[in-house]
BAVOBA-475860 format. One record per atom (N, C-alpha, C, O, CB): x, y, z; atom name. Coordinates in nm, 2 decimals, padded with zeros to 4 digits. Glycine has a CB too. Layout:
BEGIN
+--------+--------+--------+----+
|   east |  north |     up |  a |
+--------+--------+--------+----+
|      X |      Y |      Z | CA |
...
+--------+--------+--------+----+
END
This chain:
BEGIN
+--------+--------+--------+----+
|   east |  north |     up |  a |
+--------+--------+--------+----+
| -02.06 |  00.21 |  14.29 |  N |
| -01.99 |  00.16 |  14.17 | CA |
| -01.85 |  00.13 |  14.20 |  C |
| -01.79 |  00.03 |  14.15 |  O |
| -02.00 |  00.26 |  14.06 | CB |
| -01.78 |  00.21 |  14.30 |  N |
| -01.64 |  00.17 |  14.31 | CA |
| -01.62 |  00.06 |  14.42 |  C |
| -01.50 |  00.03 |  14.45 |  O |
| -01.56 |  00.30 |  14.35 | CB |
| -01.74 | -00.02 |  14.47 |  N |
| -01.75 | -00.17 |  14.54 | CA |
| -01.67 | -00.26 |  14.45 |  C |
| -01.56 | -00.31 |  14.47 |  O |
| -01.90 | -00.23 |  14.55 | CB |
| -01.77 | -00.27 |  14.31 |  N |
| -01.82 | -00.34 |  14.20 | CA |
| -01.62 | -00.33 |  14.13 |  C |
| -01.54 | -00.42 |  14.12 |  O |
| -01.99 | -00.24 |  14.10 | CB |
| -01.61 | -00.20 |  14.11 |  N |
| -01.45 | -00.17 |  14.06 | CA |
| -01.35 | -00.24 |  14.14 |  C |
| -01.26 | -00.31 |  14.09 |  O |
| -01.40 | -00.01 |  14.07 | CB |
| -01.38 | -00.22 |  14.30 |  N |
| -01.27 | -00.33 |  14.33 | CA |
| -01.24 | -00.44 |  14.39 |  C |
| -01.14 | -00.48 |  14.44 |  O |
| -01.20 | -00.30 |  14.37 | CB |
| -01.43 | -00.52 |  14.33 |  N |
| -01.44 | -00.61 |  14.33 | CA |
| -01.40 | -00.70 |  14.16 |  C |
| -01.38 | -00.82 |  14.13 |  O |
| -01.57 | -00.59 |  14.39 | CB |
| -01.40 | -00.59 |  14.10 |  N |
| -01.32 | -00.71 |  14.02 | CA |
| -01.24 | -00.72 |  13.94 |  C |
| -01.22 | -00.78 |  13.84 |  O |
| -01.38 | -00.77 |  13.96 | CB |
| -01.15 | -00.59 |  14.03 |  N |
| -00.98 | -00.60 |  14.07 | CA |
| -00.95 | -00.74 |  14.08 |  C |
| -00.90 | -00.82 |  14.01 |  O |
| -00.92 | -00.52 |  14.23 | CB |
| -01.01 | -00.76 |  14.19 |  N |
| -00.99 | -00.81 |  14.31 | CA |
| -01.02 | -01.02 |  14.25 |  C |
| -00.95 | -01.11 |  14.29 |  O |
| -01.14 | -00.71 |  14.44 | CB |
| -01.12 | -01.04 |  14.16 |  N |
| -01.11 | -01.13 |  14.11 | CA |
| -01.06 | -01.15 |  13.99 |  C |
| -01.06 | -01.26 |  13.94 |  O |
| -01.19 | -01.17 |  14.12 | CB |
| -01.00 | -01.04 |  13.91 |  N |
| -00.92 | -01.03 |  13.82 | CA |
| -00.76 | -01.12 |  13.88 |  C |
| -00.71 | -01.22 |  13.82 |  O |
| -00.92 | -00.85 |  13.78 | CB |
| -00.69 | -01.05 |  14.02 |  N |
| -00.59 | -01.11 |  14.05 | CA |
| -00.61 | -01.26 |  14.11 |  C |
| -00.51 | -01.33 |  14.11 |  O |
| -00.55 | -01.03 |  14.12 | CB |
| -00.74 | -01.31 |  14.17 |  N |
| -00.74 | -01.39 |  14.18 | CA |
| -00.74 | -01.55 |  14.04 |  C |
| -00.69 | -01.66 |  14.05 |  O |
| -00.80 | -01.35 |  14.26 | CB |
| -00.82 | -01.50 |  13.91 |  N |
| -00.78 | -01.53 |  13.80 | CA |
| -00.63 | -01.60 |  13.78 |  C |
| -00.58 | -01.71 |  13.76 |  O |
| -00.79 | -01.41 |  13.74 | CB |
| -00.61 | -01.50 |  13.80 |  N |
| -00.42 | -01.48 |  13.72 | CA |
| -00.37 | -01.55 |  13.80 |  C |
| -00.31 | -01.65 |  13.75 |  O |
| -00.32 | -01.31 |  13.73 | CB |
| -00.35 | -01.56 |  13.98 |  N |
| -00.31 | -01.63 |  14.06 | CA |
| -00.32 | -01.78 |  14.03 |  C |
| -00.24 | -01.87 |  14.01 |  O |
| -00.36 | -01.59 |  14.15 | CB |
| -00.46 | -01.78 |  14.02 |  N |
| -00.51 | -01.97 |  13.96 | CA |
| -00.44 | -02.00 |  13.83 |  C |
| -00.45 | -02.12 |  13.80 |  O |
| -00.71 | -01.99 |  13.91 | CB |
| -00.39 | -01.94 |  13.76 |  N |
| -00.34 | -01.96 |  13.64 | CA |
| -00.19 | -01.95 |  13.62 |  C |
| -00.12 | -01.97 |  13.52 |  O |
| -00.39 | -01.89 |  13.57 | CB |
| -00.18 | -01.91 |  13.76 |  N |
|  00.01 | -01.90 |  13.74 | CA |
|  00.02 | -02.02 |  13.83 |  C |
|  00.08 | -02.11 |  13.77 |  O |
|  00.12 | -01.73 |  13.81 | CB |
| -00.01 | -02.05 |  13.94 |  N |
|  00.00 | -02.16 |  14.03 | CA |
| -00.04 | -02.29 |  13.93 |  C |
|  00.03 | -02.39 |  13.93 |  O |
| -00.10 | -02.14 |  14.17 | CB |
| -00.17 | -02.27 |  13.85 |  N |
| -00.18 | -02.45 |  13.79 | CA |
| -00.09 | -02.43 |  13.72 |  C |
| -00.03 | -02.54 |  13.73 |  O |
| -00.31 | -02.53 |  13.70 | CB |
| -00.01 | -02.35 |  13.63 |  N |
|  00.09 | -02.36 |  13.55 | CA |
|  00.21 | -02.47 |  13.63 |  C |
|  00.23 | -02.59 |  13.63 |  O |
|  00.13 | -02.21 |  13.52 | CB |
|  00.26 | -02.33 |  13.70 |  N |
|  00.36 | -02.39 |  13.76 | CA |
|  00.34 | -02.59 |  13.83 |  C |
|  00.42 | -02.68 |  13.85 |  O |
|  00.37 | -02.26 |  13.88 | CB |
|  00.22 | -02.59 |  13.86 |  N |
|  00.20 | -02.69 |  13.96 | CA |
|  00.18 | -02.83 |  13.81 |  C |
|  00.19 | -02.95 |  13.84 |  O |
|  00.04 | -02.63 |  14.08 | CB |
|  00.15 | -02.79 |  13.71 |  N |
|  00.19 | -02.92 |  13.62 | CA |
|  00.30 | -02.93 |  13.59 |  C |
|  00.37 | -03.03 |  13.61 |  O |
|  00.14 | -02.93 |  13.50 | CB |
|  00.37 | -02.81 |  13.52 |  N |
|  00.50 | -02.82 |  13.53 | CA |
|  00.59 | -02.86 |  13.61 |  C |
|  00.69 | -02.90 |  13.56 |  O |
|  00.53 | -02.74 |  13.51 | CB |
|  00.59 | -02.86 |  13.72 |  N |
|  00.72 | -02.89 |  13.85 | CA |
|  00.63 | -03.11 |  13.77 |  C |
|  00.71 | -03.19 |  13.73 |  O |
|  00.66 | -02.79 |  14.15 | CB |
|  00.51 | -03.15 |  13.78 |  N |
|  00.47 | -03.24 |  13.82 | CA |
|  00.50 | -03.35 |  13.66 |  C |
|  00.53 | -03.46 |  13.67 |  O |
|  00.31 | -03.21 |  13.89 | CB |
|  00.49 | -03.27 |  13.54 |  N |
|  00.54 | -03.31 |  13.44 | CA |
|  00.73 | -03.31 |  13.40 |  C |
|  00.79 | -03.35 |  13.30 |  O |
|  00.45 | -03.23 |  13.37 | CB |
|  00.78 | -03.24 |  13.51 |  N |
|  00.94 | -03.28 |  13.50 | CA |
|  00.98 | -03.36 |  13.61 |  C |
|  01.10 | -03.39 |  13.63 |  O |
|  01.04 | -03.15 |  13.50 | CB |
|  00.87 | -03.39 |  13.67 |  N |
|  00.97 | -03.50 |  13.78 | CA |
|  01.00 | -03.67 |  13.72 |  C |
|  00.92 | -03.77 |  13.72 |  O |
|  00.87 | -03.52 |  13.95 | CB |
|  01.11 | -03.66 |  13.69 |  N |
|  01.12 | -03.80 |  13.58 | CA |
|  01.12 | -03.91 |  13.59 |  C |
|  01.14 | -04.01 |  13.51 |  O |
|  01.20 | -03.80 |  13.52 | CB |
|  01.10 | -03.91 |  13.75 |  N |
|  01.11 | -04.08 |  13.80 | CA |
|  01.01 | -04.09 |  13.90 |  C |
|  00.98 | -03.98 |  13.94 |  O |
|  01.27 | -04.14 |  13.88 | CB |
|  00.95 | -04.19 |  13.96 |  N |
|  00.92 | -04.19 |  14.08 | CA |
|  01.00 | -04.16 |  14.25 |  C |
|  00.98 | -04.17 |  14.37 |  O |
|  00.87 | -04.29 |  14.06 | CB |
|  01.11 | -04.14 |  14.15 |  N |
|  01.21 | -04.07 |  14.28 | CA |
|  01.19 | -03.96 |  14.32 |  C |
|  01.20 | -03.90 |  14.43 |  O |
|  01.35 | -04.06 |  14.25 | CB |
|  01.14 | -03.91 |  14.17 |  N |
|  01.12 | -03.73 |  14.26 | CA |
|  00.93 | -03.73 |  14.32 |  C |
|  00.82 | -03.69 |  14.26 |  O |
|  01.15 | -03.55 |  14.08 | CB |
|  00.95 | -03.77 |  14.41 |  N |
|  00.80 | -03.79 |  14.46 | CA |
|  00.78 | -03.64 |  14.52 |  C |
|  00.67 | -03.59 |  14.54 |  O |
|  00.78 | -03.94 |  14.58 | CB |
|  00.90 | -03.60 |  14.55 |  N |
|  00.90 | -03.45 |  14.67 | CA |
|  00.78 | -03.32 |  14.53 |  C |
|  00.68 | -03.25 |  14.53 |  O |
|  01.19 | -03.36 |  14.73 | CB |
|  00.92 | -03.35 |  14.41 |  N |
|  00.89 | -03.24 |  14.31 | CA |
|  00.74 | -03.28 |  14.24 |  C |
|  00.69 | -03.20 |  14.16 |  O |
|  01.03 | -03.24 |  14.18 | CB |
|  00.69 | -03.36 |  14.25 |  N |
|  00.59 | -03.42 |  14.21 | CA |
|  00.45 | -03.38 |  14.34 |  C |
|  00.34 | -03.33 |  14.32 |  O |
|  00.65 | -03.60 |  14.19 | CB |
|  00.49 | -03.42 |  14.44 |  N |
|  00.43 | -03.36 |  14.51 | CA |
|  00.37 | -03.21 |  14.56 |  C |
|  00.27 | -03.18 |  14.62 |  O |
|  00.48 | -03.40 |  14.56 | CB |
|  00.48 | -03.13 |  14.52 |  N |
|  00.49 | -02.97 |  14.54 | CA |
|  00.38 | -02.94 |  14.45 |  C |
|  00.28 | -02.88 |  14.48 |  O |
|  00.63 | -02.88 |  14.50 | CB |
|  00.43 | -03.01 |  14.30 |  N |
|  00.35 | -02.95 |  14.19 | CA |
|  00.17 | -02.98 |  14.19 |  C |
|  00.08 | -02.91 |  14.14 |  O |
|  00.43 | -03.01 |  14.07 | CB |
|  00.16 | -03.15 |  14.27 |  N |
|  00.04 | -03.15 |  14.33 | CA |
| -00.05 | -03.03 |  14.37 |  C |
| -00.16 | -02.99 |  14.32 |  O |
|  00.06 | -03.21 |  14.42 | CB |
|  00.04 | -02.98 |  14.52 |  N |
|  00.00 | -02.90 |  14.61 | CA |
| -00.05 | -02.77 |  14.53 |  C |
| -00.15 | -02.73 |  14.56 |  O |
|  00.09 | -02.88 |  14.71 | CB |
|  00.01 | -02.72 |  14.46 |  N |
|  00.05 | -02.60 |  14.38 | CA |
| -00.06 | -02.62 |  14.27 |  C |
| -00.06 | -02.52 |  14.19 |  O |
|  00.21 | -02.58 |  14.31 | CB |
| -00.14 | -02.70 |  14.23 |  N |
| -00.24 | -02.75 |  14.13 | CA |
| -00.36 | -02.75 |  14.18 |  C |
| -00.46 | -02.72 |  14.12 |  O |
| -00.23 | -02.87 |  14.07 | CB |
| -00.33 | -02.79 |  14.36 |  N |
| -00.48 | -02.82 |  14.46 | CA |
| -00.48 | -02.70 |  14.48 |  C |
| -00.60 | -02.67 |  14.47 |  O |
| -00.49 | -02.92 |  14.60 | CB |
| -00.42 | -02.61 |  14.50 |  N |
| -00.46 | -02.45 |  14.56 | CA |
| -00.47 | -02.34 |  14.45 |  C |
| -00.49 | -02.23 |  14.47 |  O |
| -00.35 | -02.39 |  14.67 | CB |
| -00.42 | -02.43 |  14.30 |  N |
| -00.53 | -02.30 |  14.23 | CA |
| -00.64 | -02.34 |  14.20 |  C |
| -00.72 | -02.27 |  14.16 |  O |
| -00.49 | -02.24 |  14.09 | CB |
| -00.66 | -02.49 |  14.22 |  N |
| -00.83 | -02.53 |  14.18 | CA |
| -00.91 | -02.45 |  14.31 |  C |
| -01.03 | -02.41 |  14.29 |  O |
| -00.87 | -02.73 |  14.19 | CB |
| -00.84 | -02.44 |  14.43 |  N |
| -00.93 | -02.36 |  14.55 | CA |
| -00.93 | -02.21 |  14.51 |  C |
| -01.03 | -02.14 |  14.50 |  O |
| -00.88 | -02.37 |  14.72 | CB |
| -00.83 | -02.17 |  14.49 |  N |
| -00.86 | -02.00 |  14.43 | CA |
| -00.95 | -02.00 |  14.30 |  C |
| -00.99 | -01.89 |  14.27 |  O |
| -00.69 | -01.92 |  14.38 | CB |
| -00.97 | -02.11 |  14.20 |  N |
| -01.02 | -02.08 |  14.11 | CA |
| -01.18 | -02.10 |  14.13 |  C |
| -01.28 | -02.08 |  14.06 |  O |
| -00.95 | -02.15 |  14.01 | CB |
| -01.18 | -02.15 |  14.24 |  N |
| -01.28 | -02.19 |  14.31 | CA |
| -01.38 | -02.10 |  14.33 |  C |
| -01.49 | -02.09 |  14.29 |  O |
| -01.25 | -02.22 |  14.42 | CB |
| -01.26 | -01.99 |  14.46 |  N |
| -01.34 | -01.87 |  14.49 | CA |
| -01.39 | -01.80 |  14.38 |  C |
| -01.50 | -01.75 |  14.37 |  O |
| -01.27 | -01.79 |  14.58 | CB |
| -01.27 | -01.78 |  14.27 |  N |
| -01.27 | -01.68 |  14.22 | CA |
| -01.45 | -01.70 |  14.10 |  C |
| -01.51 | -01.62 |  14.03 |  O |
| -01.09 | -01.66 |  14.15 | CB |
| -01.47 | -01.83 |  14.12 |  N |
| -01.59 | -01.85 |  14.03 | CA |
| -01.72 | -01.82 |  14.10 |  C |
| -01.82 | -01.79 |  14.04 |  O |
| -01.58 | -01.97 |  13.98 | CB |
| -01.71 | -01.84 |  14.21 |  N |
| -01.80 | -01.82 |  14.26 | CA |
| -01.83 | -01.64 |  14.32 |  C |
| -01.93 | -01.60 |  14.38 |  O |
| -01.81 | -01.92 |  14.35 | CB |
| -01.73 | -01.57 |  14.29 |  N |
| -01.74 | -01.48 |  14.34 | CA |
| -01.78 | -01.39 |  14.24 |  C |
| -01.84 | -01.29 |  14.25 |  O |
| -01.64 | -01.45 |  14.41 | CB |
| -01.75 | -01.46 |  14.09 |  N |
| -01.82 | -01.38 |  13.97 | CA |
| -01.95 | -01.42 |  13.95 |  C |
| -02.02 | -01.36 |  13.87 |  O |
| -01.74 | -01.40 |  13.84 | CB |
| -01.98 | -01.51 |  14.01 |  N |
| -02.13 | -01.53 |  14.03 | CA |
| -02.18 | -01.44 |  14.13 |  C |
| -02.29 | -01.39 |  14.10 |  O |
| -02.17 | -01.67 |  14.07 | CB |
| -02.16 | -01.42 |  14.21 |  N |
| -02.17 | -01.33 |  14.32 | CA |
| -02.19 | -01.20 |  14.26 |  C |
| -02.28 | -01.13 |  14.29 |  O |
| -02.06 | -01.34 |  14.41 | CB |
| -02.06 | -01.17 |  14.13 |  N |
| -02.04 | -01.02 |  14.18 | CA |
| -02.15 | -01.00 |  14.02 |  C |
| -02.15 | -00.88 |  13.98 |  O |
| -01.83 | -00.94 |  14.20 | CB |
| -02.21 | -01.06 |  13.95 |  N |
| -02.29 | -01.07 |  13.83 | CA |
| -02.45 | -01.12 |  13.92 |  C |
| -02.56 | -01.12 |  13.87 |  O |
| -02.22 | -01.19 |  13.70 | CB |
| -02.44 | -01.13 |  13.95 |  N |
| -02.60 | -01.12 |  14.06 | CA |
| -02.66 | -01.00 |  14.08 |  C |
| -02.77 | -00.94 |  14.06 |  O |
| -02.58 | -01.17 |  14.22 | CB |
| -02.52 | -00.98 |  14.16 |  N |
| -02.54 | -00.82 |  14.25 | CA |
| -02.56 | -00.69 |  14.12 |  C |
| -02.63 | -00.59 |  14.13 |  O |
| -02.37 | -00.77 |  14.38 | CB |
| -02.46 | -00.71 |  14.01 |  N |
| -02.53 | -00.64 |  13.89 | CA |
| -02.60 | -00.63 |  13.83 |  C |
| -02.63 | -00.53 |  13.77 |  O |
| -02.52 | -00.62 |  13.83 | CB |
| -02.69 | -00.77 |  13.82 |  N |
| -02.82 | -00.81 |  13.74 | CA |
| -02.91 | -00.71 |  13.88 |  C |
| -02.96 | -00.61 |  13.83 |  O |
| -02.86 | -01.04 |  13.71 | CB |
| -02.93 | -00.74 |  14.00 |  N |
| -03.00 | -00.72 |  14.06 | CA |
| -02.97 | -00.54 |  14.09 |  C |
| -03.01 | -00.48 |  14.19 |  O |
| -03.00 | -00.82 |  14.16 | CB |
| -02.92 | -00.50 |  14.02 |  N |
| -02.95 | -00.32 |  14.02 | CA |
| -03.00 | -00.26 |  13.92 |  C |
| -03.03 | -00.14 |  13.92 |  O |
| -02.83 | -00.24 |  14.05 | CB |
| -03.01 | -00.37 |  13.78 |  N |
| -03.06 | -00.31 |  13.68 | CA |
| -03.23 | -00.32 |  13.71 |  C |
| -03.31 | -00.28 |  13.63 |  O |
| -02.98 | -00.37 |  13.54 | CB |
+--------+--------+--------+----+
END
Protein backbone atom coordinates (compact mmCIF):
# COMPACT_ATOMS: atom_id res chain seq x y z
CA UNK A 1 0.00 0.00 0.00
CA UNK A 2 2.73 2.50 0.68
CA UNK A 3 3.87 1.95 -3.34
CA UNK A 4 0.33 3.05 -4.29
CA UNK A 5 0.83 6.23 -1.36
CA UNK A 6 3.82 7.40 -3.07
CA UNK A 7 2.72 6.77 -6.14
CA UNK A 8 0.29 9.28 -6.00
CA UNK A 9 2.37 11.75 -4.20
CA UNK A 10 4.18 11.43 -6.79
CA UNK A 11 1.43 12.27 -9.61
CA UNK A 12 -0.27 14.58 -7.41
CA UNK A 13 3.10 16.87 -7.95
CA UNK A 14 3.29 16.10 -11.22
CA UNK A 15 -0.48 17.58 -11.66
CA UNK A 16 0.40 20.79 -10.11
CA UNK A 17 3.67 21.07 -12.09
CA UNK A 18 1.49 20.81 -15.51
CA UNK A 19 -0.63 23.46 -14.16
CA UNK A 20 1.83 25.91 -13.00
CA UNK A 21 4.02 25.65 -16.17
CA UNK A 22 0.74 25.95 -18.71
CA UNK A 23 -0.16 28.78 -16.55
CA UNK A 24 2.79 30.49 -16.69
CA UNK A 25 3.51 29.47 -20.37
CA UNK A 26 0.12 31.38 -21.69
CA UNK A 27 0.74 34.00 -19.73
CA UNK A 28 4.43 35.02 -20.72
CA UNK A 29 2.69 34.08 -24.52
CA UNK A 30 -0.53 36.29 -23.99
CA UNK A 31 1.72 39.53 -22.82
CA UNK A 32 4.08 39.54 -25.57
CA UNK A 33 2.54 42.48 -27.43
CA UNK A 34 4.08 42.60 -30.70
CA UNK A 35 5.60 40.30 -32.90
CA UNK A 36 8.81 41.78 -31.55
CA UNK A 37 8.66 39.85 -28.59
CA UNK A 38 9.05 36.56 -30.44
CA UNK A 39 11.88 35.52 -27.58
CA UNK A 40 8.83 36.04 -24.67
CA UNK A 41 6.41 34.40 -26.91
CA UNK A 42 8.59 31.72 -27.51
CA UNK A 43 9.56 30.78 -23.78
CA UNK A 44 5.94 30.81 -23.06
CA UNK A 45 5.54 28.25 -26.07
CA UNK A 46 8.23 26.02 -24.56
CA UNK A 47 6.74 26.28 -21.00
CA UNK A 48 3.11 25.14 -22.52
CA UNK A 49 4.98 22.19 -24.65
CA UNK A 50 6.45 20.75 -21.42
CA UNK A 51 3.38 20.84 -19.31
CA UNK A 52 1.41 19.10 -22.12
CA UNK A 53 4.47 16.32 -21.70
CA UNK A 54 4.24 16.22 -17.92
CA UNK A 55 0.54 16.25 -18.24
CA UNK A 56 1.13 13.57 -20.41
CA UNK A 57 2.91 11.34 -18.10
CA UNK A 58 1.02 12.31 -15.41
CA UNK A 59 -2.21 10.78 -17.27
CA UNK A 60 -1.05 7.99 -18.13
CA UNK A 61 0.37 7.07 -15.01
CA UNK A 62 -3.08 7.43 -13.38
CA UNK A 63 -4.08 4.95 -15.71
CA UNK A 64 -1.45 2.93 -14.73
CA UNK A 65 -1.73 3.51 -11.16
CA UNK A 66 -5.95 2.74 -11.34
CA UNK A 67 -5.28 -0.58 -13.19
CA UNK A 68 -2.90 -1.82 -10.67
CA UNK A 69 -5.84 -1.04 -8.08
CA UNK A 70 -8.65 -2.36 -9.99
CA UNK A 71 -6.41 -5.47 -10.41
CA UNK A 72 -6.00 -6.21 -6.52
CA UNK A 73 -9.52 -5.95 -5.75
Amino acid sequence: MSETKSSTETLWVLWFTAGILAAFGVALMAAAPTESSTAMALAGWTLTSLASVIGAVAVIGTGVLIGINSARR
